[in-house]
N, C-alpha and C positions, 0 to 999 in steps of 0.2 A: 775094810781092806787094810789089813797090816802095814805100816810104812816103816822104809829103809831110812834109818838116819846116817848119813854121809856127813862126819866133821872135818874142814878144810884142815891144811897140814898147819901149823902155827907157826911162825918164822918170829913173830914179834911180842911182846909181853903184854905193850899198851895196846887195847882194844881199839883206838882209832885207826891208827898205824898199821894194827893186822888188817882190819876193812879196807883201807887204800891200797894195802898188799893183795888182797883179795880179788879188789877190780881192777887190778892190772896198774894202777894210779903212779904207784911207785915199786922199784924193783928189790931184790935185794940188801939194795944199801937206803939209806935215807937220802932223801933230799927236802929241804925244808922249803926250797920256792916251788918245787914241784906239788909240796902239801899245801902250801899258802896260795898256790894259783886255783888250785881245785875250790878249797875250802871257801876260799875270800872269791868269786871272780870279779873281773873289772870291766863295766861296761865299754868304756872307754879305751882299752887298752888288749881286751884280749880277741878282739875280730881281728881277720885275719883282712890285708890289702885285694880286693875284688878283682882289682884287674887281672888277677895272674887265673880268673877265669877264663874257659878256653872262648874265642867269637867276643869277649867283653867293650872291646873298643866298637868292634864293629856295630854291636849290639847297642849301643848308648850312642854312636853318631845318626844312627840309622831314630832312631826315637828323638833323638833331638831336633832332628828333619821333620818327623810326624809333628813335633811341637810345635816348631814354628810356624808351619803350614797347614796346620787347624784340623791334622787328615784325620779320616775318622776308623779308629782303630780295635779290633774285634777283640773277643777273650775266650780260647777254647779251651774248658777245665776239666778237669778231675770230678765226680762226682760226690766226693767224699771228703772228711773234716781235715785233710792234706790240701787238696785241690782247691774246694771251696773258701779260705780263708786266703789262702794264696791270692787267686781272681782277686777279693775284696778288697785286699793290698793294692794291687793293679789300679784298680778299677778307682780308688779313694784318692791313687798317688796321680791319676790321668784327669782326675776333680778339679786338682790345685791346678790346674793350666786352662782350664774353662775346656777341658775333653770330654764327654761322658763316654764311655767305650758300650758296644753292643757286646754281650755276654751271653755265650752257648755252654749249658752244661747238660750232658746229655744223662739219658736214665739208664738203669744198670740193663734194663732189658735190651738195649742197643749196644749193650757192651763196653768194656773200656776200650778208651784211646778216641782218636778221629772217628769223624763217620760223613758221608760225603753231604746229609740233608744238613748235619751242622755245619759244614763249610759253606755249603750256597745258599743258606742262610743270614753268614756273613758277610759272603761276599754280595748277597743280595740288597745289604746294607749299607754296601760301597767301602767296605771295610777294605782299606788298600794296605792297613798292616796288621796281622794278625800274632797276638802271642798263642801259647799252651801252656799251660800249667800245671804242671803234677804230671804228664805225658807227652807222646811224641816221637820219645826216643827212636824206636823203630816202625814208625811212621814212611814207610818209604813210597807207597803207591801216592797217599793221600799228601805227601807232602810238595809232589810234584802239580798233583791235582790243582794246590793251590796256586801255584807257581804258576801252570797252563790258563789260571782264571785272572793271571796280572794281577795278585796281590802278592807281598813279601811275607815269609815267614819266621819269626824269633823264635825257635822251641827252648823253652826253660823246662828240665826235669831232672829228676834225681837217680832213676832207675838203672840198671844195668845197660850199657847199650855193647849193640852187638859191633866186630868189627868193622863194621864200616856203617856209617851215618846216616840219615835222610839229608837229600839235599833242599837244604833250607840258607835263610841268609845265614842266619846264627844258629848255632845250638850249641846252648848254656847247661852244661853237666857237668859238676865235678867231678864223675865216674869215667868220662873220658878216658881212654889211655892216650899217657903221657903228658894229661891235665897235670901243673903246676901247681894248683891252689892244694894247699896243706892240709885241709881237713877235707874228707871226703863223704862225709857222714850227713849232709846238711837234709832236710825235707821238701817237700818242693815250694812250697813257701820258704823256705830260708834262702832257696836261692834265688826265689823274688827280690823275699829283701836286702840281698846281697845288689840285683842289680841299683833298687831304691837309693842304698847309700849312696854306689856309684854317680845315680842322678844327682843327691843331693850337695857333691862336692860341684857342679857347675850350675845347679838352683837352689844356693843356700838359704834366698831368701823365701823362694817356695817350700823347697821339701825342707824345712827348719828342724835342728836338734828335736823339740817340743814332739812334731809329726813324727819323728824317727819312733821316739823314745815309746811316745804315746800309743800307737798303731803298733809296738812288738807283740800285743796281745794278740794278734793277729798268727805272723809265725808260730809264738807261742802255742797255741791252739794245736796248730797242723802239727808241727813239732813231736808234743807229748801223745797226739792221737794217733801219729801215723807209727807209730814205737820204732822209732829210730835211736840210736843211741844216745843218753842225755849226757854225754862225754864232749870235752873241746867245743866249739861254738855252738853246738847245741844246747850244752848248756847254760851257756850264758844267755841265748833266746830264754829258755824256760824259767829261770831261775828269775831273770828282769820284767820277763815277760806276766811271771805270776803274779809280781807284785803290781803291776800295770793292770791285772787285771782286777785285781782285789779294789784298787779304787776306780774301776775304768768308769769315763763316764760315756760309754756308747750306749744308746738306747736298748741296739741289741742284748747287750752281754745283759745289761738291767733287768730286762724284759727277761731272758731264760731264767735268770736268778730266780727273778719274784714267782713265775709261772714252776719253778722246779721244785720251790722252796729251797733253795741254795745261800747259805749264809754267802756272800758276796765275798764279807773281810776273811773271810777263810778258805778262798778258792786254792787247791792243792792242785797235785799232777792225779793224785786219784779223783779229785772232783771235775778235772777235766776228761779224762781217759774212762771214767765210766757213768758221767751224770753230761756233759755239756757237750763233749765230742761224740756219744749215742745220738744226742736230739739233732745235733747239726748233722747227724749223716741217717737218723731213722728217714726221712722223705727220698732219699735217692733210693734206699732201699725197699720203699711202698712202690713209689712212684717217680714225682719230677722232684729235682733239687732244688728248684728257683728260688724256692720262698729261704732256704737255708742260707742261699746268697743274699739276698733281700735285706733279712733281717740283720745281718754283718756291714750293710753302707747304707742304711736308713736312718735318719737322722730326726723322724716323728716318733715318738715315745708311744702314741695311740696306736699306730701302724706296728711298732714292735711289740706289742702286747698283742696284738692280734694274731700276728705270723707266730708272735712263742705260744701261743695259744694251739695254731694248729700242728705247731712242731710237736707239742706236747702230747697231739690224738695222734700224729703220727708216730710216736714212740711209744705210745700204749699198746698200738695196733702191731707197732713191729715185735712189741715183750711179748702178746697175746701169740703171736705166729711163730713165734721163737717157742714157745714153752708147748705150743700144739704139737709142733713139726719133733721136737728134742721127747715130748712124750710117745707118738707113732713110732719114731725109731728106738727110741728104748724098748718098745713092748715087742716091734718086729725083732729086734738082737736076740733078746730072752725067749720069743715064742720060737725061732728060727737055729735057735742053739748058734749065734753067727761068731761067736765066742772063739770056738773051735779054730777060727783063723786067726790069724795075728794082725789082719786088717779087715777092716768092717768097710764094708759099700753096700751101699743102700738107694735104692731111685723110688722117685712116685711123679705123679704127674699133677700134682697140687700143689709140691711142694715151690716158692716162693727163689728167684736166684736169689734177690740179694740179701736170702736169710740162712742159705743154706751151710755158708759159710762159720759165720757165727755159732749157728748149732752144733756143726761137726765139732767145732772147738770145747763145746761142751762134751757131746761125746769123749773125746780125747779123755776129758777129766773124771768122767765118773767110771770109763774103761779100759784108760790107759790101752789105747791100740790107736795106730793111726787110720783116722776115717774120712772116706770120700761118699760124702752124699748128694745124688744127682737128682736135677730135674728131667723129668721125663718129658723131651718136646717131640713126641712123632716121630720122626726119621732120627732124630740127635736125641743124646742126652749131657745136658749140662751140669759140669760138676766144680763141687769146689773142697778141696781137701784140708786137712791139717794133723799132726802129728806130732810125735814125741822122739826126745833128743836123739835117740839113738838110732833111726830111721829118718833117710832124706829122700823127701817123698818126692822132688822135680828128678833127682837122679833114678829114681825107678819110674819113672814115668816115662825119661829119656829110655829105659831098657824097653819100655812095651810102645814104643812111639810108631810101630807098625799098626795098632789097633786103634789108637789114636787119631781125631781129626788136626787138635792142637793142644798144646798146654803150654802155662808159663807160671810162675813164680817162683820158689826158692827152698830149703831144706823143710822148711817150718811148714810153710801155706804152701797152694798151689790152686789151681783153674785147670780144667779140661773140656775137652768135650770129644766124645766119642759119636760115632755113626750107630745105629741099632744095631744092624746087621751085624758086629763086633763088640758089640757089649760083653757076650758072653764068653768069649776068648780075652778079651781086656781083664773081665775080671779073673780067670783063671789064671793067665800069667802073670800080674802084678800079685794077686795072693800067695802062687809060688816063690814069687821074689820075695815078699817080705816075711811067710816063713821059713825060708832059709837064711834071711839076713836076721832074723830079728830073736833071738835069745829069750827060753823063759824069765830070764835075769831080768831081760829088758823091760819085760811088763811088770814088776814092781816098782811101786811108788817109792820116788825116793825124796827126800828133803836135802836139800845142800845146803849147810847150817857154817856160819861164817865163824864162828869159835864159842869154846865155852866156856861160861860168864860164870865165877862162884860165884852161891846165892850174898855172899858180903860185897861184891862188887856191886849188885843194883841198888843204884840210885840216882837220884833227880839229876846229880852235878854233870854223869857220867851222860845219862839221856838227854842233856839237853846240849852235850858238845854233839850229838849225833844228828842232832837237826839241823848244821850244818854242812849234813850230807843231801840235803835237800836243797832242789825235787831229784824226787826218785824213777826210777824207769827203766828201761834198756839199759845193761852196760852200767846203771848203777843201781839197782834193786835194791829194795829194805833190808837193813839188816835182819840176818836170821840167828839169835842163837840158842842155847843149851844150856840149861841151873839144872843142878842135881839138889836133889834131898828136901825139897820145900813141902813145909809138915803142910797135908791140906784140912781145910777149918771148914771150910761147908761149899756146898753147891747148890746152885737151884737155876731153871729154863726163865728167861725173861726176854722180852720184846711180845710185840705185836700177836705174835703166832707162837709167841713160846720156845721160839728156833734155837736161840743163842741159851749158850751155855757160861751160866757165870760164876766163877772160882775166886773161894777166897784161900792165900795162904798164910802162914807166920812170915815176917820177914824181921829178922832180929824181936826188938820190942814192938812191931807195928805189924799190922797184919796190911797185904797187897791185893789187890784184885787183877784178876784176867778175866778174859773172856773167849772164848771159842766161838764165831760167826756161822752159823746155819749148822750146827755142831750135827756131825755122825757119830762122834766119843762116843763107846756104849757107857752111858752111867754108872751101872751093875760094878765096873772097876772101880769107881771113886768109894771112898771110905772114911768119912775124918776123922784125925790122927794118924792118918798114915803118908808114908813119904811120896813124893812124888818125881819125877825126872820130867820138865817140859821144854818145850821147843815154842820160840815165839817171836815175832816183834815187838822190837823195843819202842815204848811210845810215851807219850806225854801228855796229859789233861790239863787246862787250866781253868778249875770252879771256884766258886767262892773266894776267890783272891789268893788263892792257892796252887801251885802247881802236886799234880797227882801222878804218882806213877801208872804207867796204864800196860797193861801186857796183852797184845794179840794171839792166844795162843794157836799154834797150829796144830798140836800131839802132845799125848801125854801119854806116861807110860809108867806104871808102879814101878820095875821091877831097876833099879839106878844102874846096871851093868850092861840093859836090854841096848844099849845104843853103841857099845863101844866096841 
């Protein structure tokens, strides 16, 4: 499939400077502490004051009370690599007081948010203060629930809340309206450990700088996996957080390394976002999450080798079900001609909820149309969607909310679930809506390439001011750019399976290397001696005592005019 290359508009000469322009960092005009807060952040200095969280006093007298008084205090989470690090935080900072908290995470087959077997569960536990982690927000039957069982409720979460609140003692959102707190972006771990610090200004000598610092790998985690934006105090998490991790010494983190084969001193945002945050959330999506928690506040090294062990089958089992389910729907698209619409829906009754998601999002990528694939359960079927930029799949969902049992999510992703009986009118009107909303323009693949780099500009000095722009993610993604005219010198398939495509070019007197990852390039266009125009990330190797230039290519294209 032909890709559209989109070059951003150029405002500035120096390549740094256009990229900070690019993600919004700076406007305009320059500002050199605005470049130096991004570039440099300071641990110390760029959190923002917690209290101007909404419930925060009330929230921190109300735990200060549980401290004192030995109460025994529940943890109802998230089941996924947001939620479950969150809890761990909780659960490690309730350690230092001699607390051990009971902990409920429930499985994705009981759905997100509360559920009433995990509250009298905890309450069966005598749990008379209960947090939430990663959820809640619109918790309103169940949050009363807890209330009628004389336990108190803190909800800490991140997510949109609707106009009016559950009534809970607290509830901790910076999404709030008319929340004060500046940054509004945080994960639901970040705003654990937002309340954490708070504790730790009245238990300096419990929750200690050391604890702070040490335990960021924690949000860190939630952070980069839950893809929130790595902008303003997120990414100061991430950024401190990565380096926390690279020497962590939790058993946990050890134990996934050794079991994943993960160079440890080289954990990145991509080593977390698709090798470490997959295994801590592949078991909510087989099954139960426990052991994902487990292995996060285990302190036996024998014990965390065992649980990453089974984290490991559990992540086998989730690729294997992943690559079964994304093969069925590909052959049903092609056998079915489903092409023809501009939105692809699909059900079976095999298919897996908490895999259906992740699939569709490959869908997306190999057919650019936004796609809802559902479980087939009997009377319901359960779906979960995802999309491309140019279609907001909660706002057409909100248009067929007549067919509809429920849905929720956001432009990008979404959840539903429909009745049988209306399947087939669900899927009729939401197709007419997307195409009429959705342009053949729309379904071409486009690249949004950050500027272009003459081939005299690449090199080492240049890439190695770009690293820090790391970590990368939301809001601040890898650079993409564009060299014209690089004479190419040979090619050949390398890796495991032959997948990757590796390119060599002239670069002045040195010849450079790329690569293409699971390359579709038809080879047939490569030729050497002939010129080339590519599109790529900028990157960096360091072998042999050597730093190497490294190019991720994403397109290439003979023809040097084809982009402009």
């Amino acid at each position: 499939m032909e890709k559209i290359w989109k070059i951003k508009k150029q405002k500035f000469s120096d390549p740094i400077v256009q990229l900070l322009y690019n993600r919004g960092i700076i406007e305009d005009r320059l500002s050199q502490k605005v470049i130096e807060d991004f570039l440099g952040p300071d641990f110390e200095k760029d959190f923002h004051n917690q209290e101007l969280l909404p419930d925060f006093a009330i929230a921190i007298n109300r735990i200060k009370k549980a401290i004192e008084n030995k109460e025994k205090i529940g943890i109802f989470a998230d089941y996924d690599a947001d939620g479950i690090p969150g809890a761990a935080l909780l659960y490690k900072t309730f350690q230092l007081f001699d607390i051990t908290p009971e902990v409920y995470i429930p499985t994705r087959q009981m759905g997100y948010g509360f559920n009433r077997s995990g509250i009298d569960y905890l309450i069966d536990k005598k749990c008379s203060l209960i947090f939430s982690v990663d959820l809640g927000i619109k918790e309103f039957e169940l949050a009363k629930y807890i209330s009628k069982k004389g336990a108190e409720l803190i909800i800490t979460d991140h997510h949109l809340p609707d106009k009016k609140l559950p009534k809970a003692l607290a509830v901790i959102n910076p999404k709030i309206a008319g929340c004060k707190y500046p940054f509004k972006d945080l994960a639901g771990a970040g705003v654990v450990f937002k309340i954490i610090q708070g504790l730790a200004k009245i238990y300096p000598k419990k929750i200690t700088e050391g604890f702070l610092k040490w335990n960021l790998e924690l949000p860190a985690i939630s952070t980069i996996s839950d893809v929130v934006p790595l902008l303003g105090e997120n990414r100061v998490i991430a950024k401190f957080g990565l380096l926390v991790l690279r020497k962590s010494k939790s058993p946990g983190i050890k134990a996934i390394c050794e079991k994943a084969a993960i160079n440890q001193g080289e954990i990145n945002s991509y080593t977390i976002g698709f090798q470490i945050g997959p295994r801590i959330n592949a078991p909510g999506r087989i099954d139960y999450a426990t052991e994902s928690f487990e292995i996060l506040v285990t302190d036996d090294l024998s014990e965390a080798r065992e649980l990453a062990a089974h984290l490991e089958e559990q992540n086998i089992r989730r690729q294997k079900a992943m690559a079964k389910i994304f093969l069925q729907a590909s052959r049903e698209i092609e056998k079915r001609n489903l092409l023809k619409d501009k939105i692809i829906i699909l059900s079976d009754p095999d298919w897996s909820k908490g895999i259906i998601g992740p699939v569709a999002s490959q869908i997306v990528e190999k057919y650019f149309r936004p796609t809802i694939l559902f479980r087939d359960e009997g009377n319901q079927l359960v779906g979960s969607g995802r999309s491309i930029t140019s279609f907001n799949l909660v706002e057409a969902l909100e248009k067929v909310k007549e067919y509809t049992k429920n849905f929720g999510g956001h432009a990008g992703a979404a959840g539903v679930r429909v009745e049988k009986n209306k399947f087939a009118k669900f899927r009729e009107a939401i197709s007419k809506i997307a195409n009429q909303a959705i342009s053949d323009q729309d379904l071409l693949v486009k690249i949004n390439i950050d500027l272009e780099l003459a081939k005299d500009k690449i090199n080492i000095g240049l890439f190695k001011e770009l690293q820090k722009f790391e970590p990368f993610g939301m809001g601040n993604p890898r650079p993409i750019f564009v060299s014209s005219d690089l004479r190419l010198v040979s090619h050949r398939y390398v890796g495991k399976e032959s997948k990757h495509l590796q390119l060599r070019f002239v670069l002045g007197t040195k010849e450079i290397k790329g690569i293409v990852f699971s390359s579709e390039i038809d080879d047939k266009i490569l030729h050497a001696g002939e010129k080339y125009d590519i599109v790529y990330n900028p990157g960096l190797n360091f072998w042999d005592g050597k730093w190497w230039l490294d190019l991720q290519v994403i397109d290439i294209k003979g023809n040097k005019n084809s982009h402009r």
